[in-house]
MITORPA-252417 format. One record per residue: y, x, z of N, C-alpha, C, O in turn; residue in three letters. Coordinates in steps of 0.05 Angstrom, whole numbers, plus 5000, padded with zeros to 4 digits. Layout:
BEGIN
n_Y  n_X  n_Z  ca_Y  ca_X  ca_Z  c_Y  c_X  c_Z  o_Y  o_X  o_Z  type
Y  X  Z  Y  X  Z  Y  X  Z  Y  X  Z  Ala
...
This chain:
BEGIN
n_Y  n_X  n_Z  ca_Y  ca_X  ca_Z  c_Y  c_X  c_Z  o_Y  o_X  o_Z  type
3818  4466  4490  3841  4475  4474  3832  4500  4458  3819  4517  4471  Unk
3837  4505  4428  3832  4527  4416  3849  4549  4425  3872  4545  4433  Unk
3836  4580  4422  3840  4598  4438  3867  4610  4422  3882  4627  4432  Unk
3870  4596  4391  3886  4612  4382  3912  4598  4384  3932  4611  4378  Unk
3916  4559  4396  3935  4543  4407  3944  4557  4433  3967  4563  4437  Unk
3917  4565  4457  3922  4576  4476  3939  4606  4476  3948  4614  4497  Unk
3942  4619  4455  3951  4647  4457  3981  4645  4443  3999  4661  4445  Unk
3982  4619  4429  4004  4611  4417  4031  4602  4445  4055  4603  4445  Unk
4011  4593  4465  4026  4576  4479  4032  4600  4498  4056  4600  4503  Unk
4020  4621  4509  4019  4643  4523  4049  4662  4514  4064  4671  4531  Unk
4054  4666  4485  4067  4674  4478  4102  4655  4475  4125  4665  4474  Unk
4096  4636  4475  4121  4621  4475  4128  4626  4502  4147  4641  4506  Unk
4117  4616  4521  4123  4618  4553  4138  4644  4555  4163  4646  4555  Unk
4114  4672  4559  4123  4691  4548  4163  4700  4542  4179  4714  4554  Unk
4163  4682  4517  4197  4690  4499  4209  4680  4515  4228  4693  4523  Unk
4204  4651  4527  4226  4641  4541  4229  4648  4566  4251  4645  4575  Unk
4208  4660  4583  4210  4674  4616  4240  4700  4609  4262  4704  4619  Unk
4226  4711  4587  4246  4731  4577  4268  4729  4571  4283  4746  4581  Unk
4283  4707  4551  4301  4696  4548  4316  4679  4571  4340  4677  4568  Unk
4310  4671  4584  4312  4661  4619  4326  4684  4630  4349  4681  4639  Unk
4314  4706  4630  4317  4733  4653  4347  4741  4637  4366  4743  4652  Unk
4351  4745  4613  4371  4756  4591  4394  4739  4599  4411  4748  4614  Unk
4396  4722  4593  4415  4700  4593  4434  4707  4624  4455  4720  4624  Unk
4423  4697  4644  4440  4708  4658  4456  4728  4666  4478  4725  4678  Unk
4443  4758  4655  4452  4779  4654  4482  4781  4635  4504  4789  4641  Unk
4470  4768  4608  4505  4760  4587  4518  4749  4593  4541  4757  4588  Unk
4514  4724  4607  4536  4703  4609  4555  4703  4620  4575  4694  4610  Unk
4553  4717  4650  4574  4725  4665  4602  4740  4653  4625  4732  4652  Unk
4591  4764  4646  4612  4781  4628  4625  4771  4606  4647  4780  4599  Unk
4615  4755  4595  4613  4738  4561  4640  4721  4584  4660  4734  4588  Unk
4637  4700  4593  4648  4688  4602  4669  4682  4620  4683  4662  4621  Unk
4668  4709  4639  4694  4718  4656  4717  4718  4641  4719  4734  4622  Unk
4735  4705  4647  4767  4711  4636  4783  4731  4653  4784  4736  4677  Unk
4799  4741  4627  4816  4767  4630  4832  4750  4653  4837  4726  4653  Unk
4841  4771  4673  4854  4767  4698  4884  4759  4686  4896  4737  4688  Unk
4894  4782  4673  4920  4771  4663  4927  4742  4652  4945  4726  4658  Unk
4900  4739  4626  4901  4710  4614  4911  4699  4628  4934  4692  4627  Unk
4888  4691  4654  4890  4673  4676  4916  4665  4690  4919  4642  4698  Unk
4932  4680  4693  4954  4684  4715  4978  4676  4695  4993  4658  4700  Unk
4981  4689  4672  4997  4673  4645  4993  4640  4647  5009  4623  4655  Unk
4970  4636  4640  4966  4609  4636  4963  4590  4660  4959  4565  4659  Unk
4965  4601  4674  4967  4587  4711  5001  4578  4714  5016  4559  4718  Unk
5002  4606  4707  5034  4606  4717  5045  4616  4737  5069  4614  4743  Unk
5022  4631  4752  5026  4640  4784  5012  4664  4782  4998  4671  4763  Unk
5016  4675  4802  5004  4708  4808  5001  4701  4844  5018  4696  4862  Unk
4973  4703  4845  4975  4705  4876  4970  4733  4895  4950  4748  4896  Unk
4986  4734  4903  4993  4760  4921  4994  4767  4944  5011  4760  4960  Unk
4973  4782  4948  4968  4792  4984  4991  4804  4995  5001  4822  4982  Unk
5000  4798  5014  5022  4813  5028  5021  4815  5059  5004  4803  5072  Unk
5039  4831  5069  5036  4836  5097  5053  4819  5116  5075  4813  5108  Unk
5045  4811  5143  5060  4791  5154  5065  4800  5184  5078  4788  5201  Unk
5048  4829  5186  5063  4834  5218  5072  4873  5216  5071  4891  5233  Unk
5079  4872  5193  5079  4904  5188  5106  4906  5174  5108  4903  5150  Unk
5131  4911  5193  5155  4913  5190  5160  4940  5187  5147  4956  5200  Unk
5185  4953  5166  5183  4935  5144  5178  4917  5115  5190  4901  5101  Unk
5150  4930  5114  5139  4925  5090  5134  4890  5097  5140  4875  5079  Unk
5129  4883  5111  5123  4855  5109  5119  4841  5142  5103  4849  5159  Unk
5143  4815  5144  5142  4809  5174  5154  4775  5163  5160  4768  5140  Unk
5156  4763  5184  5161  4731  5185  5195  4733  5191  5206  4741  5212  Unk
5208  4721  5165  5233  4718  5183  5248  4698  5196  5234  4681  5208  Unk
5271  4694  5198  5272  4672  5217  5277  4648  5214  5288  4633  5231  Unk
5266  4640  5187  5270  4626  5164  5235  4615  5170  5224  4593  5167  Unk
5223  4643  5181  5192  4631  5174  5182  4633  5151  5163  4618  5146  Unk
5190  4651  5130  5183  4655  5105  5183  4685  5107  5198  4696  5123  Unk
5165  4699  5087  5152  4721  5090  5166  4737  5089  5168  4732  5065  Unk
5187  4762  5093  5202  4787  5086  5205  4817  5083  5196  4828  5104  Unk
5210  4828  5074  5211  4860  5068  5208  4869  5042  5211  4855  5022  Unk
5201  4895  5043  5193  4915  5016  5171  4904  5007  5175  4898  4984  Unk
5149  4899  5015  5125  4887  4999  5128  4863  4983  5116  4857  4962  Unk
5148  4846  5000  5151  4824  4989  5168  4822  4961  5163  4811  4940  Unk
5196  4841  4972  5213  4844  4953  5197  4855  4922  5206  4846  4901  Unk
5178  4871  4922  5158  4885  4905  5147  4856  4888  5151  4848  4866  Unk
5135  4847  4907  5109  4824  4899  5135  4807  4881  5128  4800  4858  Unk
5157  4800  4887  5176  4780  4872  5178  4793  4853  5170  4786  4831  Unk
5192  4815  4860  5195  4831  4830  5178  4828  4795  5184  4822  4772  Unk
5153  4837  4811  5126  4842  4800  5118  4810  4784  5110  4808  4761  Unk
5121  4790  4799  5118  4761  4782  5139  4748  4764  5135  4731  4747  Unk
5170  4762  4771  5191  4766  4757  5184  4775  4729  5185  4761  4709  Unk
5177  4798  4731  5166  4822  4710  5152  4797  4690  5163  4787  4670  Unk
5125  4789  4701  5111  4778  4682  5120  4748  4670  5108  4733  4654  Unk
5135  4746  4679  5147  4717  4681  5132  4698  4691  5127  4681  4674  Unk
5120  4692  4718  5112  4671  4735  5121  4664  4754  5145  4662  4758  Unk
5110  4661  4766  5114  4645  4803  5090  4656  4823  5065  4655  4823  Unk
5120  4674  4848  5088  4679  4859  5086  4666  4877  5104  4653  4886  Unk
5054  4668  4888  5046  4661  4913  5033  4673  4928  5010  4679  4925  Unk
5054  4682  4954  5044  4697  4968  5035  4690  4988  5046  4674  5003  Unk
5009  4701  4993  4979  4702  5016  4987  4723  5036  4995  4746  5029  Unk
4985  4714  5065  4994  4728  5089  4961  4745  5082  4944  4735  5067  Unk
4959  4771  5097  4929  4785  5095  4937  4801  5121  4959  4799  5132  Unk
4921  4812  5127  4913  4835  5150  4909  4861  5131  4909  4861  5107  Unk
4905  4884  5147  4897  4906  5141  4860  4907  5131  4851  4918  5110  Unk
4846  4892  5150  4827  4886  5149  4821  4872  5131  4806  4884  5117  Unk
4824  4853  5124  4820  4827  5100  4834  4829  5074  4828  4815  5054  Unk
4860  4852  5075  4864  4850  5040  4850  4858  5019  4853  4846  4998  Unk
4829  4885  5022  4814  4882  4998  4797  4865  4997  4795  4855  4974  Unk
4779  4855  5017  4769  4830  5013  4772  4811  4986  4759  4808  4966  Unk
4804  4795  5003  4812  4777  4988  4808  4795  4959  4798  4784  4939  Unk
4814  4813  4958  4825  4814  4931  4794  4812  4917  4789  4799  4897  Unk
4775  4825  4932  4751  4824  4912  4737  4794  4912  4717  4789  4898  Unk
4746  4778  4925  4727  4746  4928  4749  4740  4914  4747  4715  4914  Unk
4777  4746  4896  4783  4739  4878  4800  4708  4889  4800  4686  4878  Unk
4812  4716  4913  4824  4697  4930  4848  4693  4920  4857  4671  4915  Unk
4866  4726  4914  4887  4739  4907  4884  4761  4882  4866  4778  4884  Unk
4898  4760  4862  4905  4770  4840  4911  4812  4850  4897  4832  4845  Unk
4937  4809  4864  4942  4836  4868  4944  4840  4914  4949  4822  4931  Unk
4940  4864  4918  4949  4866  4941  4981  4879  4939  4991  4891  4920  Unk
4988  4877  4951  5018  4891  4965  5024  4891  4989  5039  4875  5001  Unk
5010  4910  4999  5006  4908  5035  5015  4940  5037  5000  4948  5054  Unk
5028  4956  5030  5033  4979  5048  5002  4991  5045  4987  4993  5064  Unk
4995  4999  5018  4953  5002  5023  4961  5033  5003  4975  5039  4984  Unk
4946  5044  5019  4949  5077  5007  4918  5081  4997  4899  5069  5006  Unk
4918  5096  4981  4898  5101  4956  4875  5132  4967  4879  5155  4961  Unk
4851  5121  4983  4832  5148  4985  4809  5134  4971  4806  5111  4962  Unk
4789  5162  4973  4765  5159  4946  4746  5141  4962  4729  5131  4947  Unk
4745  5135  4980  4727  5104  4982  4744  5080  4973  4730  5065  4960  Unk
4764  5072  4975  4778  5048  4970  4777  5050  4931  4777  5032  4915  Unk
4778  5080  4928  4778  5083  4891  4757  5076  4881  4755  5079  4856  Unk
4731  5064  4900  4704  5066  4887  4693  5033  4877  4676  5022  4862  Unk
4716  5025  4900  4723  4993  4899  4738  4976  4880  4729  4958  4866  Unk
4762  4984  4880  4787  4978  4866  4794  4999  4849  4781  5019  4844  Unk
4825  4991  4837  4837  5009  4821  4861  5000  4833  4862  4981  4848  Unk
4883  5018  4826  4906  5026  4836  4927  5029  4820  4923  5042  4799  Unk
4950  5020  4824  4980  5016  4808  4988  5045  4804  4969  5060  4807  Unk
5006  5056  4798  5025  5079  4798  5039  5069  4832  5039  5047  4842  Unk
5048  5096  4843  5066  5084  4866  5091  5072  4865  5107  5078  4848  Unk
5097  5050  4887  5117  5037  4884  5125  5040  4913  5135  5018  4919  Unk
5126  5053  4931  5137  5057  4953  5126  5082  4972  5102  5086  4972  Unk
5142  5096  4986  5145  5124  4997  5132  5111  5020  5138  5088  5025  Unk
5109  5126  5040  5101  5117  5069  5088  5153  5067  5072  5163  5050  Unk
5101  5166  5090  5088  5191  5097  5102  5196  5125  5120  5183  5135  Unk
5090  5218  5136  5098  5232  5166  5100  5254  5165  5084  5268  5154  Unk
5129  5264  5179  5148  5282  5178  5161  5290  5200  5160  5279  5222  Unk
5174  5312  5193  5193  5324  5215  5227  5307  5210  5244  5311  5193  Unk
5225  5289  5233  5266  5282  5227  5283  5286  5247  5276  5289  5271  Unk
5300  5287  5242  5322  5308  5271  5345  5290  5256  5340  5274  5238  Unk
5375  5296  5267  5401  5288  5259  5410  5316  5244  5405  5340  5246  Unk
5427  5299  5226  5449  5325  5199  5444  5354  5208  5437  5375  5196  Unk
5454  5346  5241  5460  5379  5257  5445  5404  5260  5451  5427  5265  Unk
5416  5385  5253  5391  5412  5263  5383  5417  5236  5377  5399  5221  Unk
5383  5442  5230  5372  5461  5218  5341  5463  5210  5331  5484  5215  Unk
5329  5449  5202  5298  5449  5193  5292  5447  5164  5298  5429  5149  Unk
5277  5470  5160  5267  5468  5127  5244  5466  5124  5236  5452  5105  Unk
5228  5479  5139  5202  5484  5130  5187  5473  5168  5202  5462  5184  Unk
5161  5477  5174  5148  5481  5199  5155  5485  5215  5160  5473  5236  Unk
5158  5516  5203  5160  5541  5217  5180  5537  5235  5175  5541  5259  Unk
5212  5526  5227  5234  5522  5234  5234  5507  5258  5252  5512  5273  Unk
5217  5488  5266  5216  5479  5304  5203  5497  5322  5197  5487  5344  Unk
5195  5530  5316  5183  5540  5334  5212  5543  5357  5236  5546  5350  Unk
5204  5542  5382  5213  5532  5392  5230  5506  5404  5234  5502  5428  Unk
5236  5494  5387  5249  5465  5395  5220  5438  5410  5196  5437  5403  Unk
5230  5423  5425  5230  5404  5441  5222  5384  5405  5234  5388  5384  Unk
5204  5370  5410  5191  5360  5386  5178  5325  5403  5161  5327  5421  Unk
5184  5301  5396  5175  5287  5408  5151  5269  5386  5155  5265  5362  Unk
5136  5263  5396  5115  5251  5385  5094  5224  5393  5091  5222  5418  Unk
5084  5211  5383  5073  5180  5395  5044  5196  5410  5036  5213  5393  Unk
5031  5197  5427  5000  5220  5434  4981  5192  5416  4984  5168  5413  Unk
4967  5208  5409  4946  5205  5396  4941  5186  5357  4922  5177  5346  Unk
4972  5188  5349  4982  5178  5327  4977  5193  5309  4975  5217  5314  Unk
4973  5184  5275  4963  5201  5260  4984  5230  5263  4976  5254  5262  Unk
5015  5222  5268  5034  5247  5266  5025  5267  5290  5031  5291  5288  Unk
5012  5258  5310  5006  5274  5334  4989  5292  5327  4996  5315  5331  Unk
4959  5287  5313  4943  5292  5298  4944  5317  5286  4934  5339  5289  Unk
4964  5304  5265  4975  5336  5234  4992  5341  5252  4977  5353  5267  Unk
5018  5341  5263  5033  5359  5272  5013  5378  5286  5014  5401  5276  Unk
4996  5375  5308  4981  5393  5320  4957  5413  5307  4939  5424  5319  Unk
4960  5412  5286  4944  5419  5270  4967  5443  5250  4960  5464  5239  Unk
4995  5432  5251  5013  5452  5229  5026  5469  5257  5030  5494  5256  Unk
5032  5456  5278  5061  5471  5290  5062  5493  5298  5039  5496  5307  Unk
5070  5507  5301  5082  5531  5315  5062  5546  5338  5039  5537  5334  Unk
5061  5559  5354  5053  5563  5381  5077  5554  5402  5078  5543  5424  Unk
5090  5562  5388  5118  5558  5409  5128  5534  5410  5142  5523  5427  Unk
5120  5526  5388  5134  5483  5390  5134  5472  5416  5112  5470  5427  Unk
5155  5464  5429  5148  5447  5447  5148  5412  5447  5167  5397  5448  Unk
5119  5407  5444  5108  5382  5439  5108  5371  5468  5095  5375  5488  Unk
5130  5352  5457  5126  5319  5479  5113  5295  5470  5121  5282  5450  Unk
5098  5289  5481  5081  5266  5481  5090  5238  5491  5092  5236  5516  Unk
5097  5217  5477  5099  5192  5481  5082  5174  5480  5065  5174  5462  Unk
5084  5150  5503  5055  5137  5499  5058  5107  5481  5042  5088  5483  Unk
5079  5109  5466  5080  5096  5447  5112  5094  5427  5130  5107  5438  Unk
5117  5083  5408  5135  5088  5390  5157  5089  5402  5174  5105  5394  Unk
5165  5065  5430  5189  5062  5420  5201  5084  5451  5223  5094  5454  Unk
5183  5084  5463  5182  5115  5481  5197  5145  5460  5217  5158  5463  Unk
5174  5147  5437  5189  5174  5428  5218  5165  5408  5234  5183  5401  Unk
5224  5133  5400  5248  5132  5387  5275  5132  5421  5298  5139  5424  Unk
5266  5128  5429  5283  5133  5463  5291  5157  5466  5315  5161  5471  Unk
5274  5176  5465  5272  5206  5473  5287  5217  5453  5300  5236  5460  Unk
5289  5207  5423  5305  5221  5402  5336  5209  5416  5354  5224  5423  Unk
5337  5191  5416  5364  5185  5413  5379  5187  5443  5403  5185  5447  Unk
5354  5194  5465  5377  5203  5491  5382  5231  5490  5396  5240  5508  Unk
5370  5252  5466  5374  5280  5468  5345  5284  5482  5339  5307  5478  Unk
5328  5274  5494  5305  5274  5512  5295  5310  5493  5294  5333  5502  Unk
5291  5301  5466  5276  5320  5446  5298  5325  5426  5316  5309  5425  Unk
5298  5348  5406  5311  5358  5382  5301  5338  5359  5318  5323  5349  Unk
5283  5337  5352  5261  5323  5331  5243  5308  5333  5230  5306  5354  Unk
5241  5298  5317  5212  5273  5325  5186  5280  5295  5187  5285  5271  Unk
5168  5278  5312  5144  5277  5287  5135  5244  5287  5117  5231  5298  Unk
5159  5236  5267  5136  5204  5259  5130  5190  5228  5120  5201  5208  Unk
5136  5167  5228  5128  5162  5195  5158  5157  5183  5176  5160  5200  Unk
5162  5152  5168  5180  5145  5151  5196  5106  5154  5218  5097  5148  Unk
5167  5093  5168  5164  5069  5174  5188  5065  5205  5210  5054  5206  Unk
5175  5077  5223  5194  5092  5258  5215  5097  5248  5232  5084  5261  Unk
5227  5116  5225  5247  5125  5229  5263  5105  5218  5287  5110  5223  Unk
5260  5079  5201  5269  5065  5178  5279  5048  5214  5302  5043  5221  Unk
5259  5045  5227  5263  5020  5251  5294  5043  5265  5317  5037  5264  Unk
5285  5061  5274  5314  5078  5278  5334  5068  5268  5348  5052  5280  Unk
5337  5074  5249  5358  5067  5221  5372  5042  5235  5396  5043  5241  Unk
5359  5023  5239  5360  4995  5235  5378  4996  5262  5400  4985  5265  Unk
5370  5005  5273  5394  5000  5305  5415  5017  5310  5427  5020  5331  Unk
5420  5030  5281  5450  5039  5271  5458  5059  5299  5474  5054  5317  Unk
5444  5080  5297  5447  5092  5325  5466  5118  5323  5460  5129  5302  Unk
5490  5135  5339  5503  5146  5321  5484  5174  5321  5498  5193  5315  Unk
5467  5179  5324  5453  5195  5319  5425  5192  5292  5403  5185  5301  Unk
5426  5195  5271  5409  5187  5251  5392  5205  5243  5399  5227  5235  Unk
5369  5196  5243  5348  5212  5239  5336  5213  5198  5327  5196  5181  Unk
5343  5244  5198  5333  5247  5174  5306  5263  5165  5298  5282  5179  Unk
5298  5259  5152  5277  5275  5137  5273  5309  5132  5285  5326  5119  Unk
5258  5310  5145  5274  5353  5152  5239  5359  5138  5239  5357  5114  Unk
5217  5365  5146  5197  5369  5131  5179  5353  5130  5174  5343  5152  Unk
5162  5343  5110  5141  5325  5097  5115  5344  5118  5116  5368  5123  Unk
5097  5328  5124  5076  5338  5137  5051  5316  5130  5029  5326  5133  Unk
5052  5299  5124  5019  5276  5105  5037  5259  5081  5053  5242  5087  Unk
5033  5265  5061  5046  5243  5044  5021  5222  5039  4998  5228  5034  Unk
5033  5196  5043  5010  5177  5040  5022  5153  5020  5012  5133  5029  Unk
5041  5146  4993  5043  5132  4990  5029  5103  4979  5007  5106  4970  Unk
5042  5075  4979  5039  5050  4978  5028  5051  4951  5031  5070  4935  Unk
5015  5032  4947  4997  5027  4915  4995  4990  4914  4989  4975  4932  Unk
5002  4984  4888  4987  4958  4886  4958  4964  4884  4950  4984  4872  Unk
4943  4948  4895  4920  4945  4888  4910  4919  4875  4918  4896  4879  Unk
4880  4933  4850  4879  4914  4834  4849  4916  4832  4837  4935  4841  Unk
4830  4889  4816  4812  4893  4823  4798  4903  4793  4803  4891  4773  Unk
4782  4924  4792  4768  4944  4773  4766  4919  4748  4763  4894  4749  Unk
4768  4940  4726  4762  4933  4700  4777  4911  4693  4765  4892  4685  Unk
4815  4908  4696  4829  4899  4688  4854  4904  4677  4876  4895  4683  Unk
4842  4926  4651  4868  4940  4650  4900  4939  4634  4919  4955  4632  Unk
4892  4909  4624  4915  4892  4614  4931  4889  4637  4954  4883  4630  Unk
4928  4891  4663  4942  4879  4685  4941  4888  4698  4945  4878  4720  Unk
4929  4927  4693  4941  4939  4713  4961  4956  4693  4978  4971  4703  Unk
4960  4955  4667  4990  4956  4644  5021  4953  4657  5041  4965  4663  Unk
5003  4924  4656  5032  4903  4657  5047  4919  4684  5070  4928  4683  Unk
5030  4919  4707  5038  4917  4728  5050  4945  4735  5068  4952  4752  Unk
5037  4959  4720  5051  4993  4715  5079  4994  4703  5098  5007  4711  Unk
5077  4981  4686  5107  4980  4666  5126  4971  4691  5144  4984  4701  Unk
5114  4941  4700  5143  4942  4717  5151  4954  4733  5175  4953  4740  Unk
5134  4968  4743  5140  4983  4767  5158  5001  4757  5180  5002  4769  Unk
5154  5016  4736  5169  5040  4721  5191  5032  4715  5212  5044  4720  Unk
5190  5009  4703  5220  4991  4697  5237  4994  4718  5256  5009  4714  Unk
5236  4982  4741  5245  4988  4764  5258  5008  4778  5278  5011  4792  Unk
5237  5025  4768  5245  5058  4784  5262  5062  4770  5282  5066  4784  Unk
5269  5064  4741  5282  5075  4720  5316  5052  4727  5338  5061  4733  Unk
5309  5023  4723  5339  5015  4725  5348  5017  4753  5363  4997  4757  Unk
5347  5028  4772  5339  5024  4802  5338  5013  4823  5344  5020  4846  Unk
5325  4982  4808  5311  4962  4821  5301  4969  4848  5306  4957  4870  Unk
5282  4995  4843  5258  5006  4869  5271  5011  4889  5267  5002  4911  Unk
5298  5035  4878  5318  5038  4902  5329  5024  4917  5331  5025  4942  Unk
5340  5005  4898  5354  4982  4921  5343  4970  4940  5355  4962  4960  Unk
5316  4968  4938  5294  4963  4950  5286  4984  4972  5282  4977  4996  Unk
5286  4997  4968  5284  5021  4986  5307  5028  5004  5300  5038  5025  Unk
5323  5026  5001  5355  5028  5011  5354  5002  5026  5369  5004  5046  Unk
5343  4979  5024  5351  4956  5039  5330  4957  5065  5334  4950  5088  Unk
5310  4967  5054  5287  4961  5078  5282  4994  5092  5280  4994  5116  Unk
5281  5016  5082  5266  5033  5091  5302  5051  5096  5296  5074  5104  Unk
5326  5049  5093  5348  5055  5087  5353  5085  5080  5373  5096  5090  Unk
5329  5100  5059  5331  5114  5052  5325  5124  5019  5303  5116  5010  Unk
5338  5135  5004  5331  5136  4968  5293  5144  4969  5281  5157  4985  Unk
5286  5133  4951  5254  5137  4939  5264  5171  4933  5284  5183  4925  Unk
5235  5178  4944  5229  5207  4936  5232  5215  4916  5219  5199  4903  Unk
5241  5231  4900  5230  5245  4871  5205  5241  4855  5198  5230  4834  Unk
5197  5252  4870  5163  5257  4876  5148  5231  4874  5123  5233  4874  Unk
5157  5207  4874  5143  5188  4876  5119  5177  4861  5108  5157  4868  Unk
């Protein structure tokens, strides 16, 4: 073979090893469709939700999925005009799904720190979840400071166990429960003045219409709910912002909040 066919052929090989290596690198991006497109033209939005985390999300007795997350996730496919379909998840397995692109959005009760931000992206909030000081109408609490001295009941070793011991008093007197429905007992036999729990505990309170009602006396971790969405979709984390706002504003969110957690959305939200 002549050396200058041979250098000819060296060089073709060459363009196309190169063009080989390129190609893959474009195509993907070139070719991925916009998440929103997709879900328009489907006609469905599929949606992670919670199935043993009352009451953001539990089985009712229907056997069909129920709560605030759910009520959200309807809303939210409402909004865009589709149909949703909602995917039972774990705590463990919802960002997953969302990144193997199983599920479109999560709505699991999923609170927003800088490892999960490095992953995903995140809605505006659409639901209140924090731990606090709640007592009945009668007791006097504004700030901390205000349980030094009082009988204070708490779950031992719960995130509220945690921060409360970390803010309270010297003088607090902290009772330890060895699980929830121990310190919702202790509130409502007088056992304790106040309880340090979530917003979630006190909503289950609520629910068993007790004549003693536990309200919101001081904020001690605010942690709220976020849709989560998966990075570099920001037509559809738009959309999904608008409705939320829509919501808050005609007060869609509230009613929502009033039905499941039986208390008004924060201000602050």
């Amino acid at each position: 073979m002549r050396a200058d066919r041979r250098n000819f052929l060296r060089k073709a090989f060459a363009a196309g090893a190169l063009l080989g290596a390129l190609v893959p690198a474009v195509l993907p991006t070139a070719a991925r469709a916009d998440a929103l497109d997709d879900i328009m033209k489907a006609g469905v939005i599929k949606i992670a939700v919670p199935q043993d985390f009352p009451p953001f999300g539990s089985v009712g007795t229907d056997l069909k999925p129920v709560g605030y997350d759910i009520d959200v996730a309807n809303l939210i496919a409402k909004g865009l005009g589709v149909k949703a379909e909602l995917v039972p998840v774990t705590s463990a397995n919802r960002i997953p799904y969302l990144q193997t692109r199983k599920v479109d959005l999560v709505i699991s009760s999923l609170g927003k720190n800088p490892d999960r931000e490095k992953v995903i992206d995140f809605s505006v909030a659409y639901a209140p979840f924090f731990n606090g000081i709640f007592g009945p109408a009668d007791v006097k609490v504004e700030k901390i400071e205000d349980i030094a001295g009082m009988t204070v009941g708490v779950t031992r070793g719960s995130v509220e166990d945690l921060e409360l011991t970390k803010v309270a008093p010297p003088t607090a007197d902290i009772k330890r429960y060895e699980d929830n429905n121990s310190t919702i007992s202790a509130f409502l036999s007088g056992q304790v003045k106040v309880v340090a729990t979530g917003n979630v505990v006190a909503a289950a309170i609520l629910a068993r219409n007790p004549p003693k009602k536990p309200q919101v006396k001081v904020l001690i971790k605010n942690s709220p709910c976020y849709v989560g969405l998966n990075k570099d979709e920001p037509r559809l984390l738009e959309k999904v912002n608008a409705i939320i706002s829509a919501a808050r504003a005609d007060g869609a969110l509230e009613k929502i909040s009033q039905k499941w957690l039986g208390a008004s959305l924060p201000a602050d939200l």
